[in-house]
N, C-alpha and C positions, 0 to 999 in steps of 0.2 A: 443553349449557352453553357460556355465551361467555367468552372473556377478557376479563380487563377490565384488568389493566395487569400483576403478576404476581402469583402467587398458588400459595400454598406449601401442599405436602401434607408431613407430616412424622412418622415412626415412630420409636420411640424417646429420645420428647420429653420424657420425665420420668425421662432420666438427668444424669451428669456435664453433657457436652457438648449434651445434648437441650434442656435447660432453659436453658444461656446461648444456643444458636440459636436457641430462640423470642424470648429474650428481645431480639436484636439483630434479629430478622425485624420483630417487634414496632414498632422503631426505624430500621427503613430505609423510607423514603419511596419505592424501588422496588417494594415489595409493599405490595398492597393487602387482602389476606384470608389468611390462615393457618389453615389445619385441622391439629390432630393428633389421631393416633390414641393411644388410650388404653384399659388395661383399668380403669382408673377413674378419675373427674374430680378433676382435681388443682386445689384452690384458688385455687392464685397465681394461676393463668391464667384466672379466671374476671374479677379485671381489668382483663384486656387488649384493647382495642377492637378486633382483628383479628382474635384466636385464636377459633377456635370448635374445642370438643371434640368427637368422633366416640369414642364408646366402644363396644368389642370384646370382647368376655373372649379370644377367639381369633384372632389375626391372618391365621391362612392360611385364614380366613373371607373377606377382601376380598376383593372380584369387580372385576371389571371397571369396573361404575358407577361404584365407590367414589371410582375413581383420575380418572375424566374430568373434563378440564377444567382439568387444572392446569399451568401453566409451569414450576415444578419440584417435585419431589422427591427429598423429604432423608432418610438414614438413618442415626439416629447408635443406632442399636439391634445391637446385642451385650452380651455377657457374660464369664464364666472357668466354666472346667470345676468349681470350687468351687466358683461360687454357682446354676451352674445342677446339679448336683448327679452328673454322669456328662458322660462323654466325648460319650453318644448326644444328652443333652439340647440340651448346651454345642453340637452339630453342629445340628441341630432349629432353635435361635434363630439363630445367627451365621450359617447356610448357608440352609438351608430358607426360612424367614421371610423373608429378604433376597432369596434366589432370585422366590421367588413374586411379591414386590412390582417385581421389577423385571419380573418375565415380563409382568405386568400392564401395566406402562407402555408395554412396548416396543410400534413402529409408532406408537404416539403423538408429539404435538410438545411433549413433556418431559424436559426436563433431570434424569439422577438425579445425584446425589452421596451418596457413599457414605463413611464414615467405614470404615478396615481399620486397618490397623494397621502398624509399621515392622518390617521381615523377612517378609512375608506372601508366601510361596512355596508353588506347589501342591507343589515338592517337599523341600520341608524335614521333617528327622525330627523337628522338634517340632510336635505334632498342633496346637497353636491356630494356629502361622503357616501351617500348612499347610492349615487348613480355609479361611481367609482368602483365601490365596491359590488356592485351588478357586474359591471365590465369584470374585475377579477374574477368572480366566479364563471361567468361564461367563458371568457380566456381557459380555465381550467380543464373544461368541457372538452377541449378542441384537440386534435389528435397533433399537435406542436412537440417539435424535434427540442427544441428546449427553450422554457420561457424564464426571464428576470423581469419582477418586479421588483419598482423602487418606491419608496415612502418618505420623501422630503416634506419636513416644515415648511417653514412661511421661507421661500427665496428672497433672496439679498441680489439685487443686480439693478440694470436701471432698464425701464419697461420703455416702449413708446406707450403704452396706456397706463392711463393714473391707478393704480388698487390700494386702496388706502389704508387697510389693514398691513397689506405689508410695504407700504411707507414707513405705517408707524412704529413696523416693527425692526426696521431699519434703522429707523434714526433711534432706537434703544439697543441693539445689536452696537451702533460704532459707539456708543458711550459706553456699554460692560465689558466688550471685546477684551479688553485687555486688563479687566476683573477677573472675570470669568474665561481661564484659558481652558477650562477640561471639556469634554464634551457631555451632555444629557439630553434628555430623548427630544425633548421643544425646543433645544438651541436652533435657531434658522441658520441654513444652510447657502452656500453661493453656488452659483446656477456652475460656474470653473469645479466646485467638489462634486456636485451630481455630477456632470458631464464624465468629469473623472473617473465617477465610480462607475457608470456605465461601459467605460472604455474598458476598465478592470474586468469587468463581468464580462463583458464580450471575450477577454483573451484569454481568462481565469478557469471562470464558472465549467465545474464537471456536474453540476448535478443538473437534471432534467428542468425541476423546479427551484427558485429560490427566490424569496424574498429582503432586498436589502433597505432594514428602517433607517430612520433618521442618523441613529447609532453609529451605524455602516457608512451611510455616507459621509458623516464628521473624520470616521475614523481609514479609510482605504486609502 
């Protein structure tokens, strides 16, 4: 398969954040095709003149083919240990899943960026920052043409599933919003400024590695 200017592979495209990065991938005049993967065809996207759907019922089914030929790939594919239903599962999608897609890319000439999360340390005693920050270090490992990581707060958008911390931190975000205009590092972010800054970093980003916090993403 050839390039033809850039062209978007993307997992996890029919959540929070999945859905506004198609939608801006959609709208950047740098990419010219966008595939996502999907365990079933989601409507909106059908029209969208770039998107073309790839459906999976099981993700750690992609091979090798699947992934050829793209200039980047995006992951905004995660969970909570509550809605994927155990600590094992929650480990499964956020670690595994993520692992596999990147092992796939690697030695290729593709860009991943990776949606993680903010405290995401292999060694922290709270098992989600910590599984996160597993994933970063292995990511590291891998012989990748060039990786973005991002580190969003608690997202501002509206879920189909209830998370109630960041409900709650919604409904205190629209009361200080317009208090509080500067940006600092726990301000929660909207799933439209990540999306953004990922768009940024696809078209931007020269250095091999980089990691964009909270900060970054307020402020691109």
């Amino acid at each position: 398969m050839t390039f033809t200017k850039n062209k978007a592979l993307v997992i996890g495209a029919t959540g929070l954040v999945g859905k506004s990065l198609v939608e801006q991938l959609q709208e950047a005049s740098e990419f010219d095709a966008i595939t996502v993967i999907v365990r079933q065809e989601l409507d909106e996207f059908k029209s969208f003149s770039k998107v073309q759907q790839f459906v999976l019922e099981d993700f750690l089914l992609l091979n090798d083919q699947d992934v050829n030929g793209y200039t980047h790939a995006f992951s905004c594919l995660g969970s909570t240990i509550k809605k994927a239903g155990s600590k094992q599962k929650f480990y499964a999608i956020d670690y595994e899943i993520n692992a596999h897609f990147a092992d796939l890319i690697q030695d290729k000439q593709t860009h991943l960026l990776l949606v993680s999360a903010l405290g995401a340390n292999s060694s922290s005693i709270i098992f989600y920052n910590r599984v996160k920050g597993q994933l970063e270090d292995y990511l590291q490992t891998l012989a990748l043409s060039k990786l973005s990581i991002f580190h969003p707060s608690l997202l501002i958008g509206e879920r189909r599933e209830q998370r109630i911390l960041e409900n709650v931190a919604q409904k205190i975000f629209l009361v200080v919003k317009d208090v509080i205009k500067k940006p600092f590092r726990y301000k929660p972010v909207t799933a439209q400024q990540l999306a953004h800054t990922m768009v940024v970093a696809a078209n931007t980003q020269m250095e091999t590695f980089k990691v964009y916090d909270n900060l970054a993403i307020q402020t691109t």
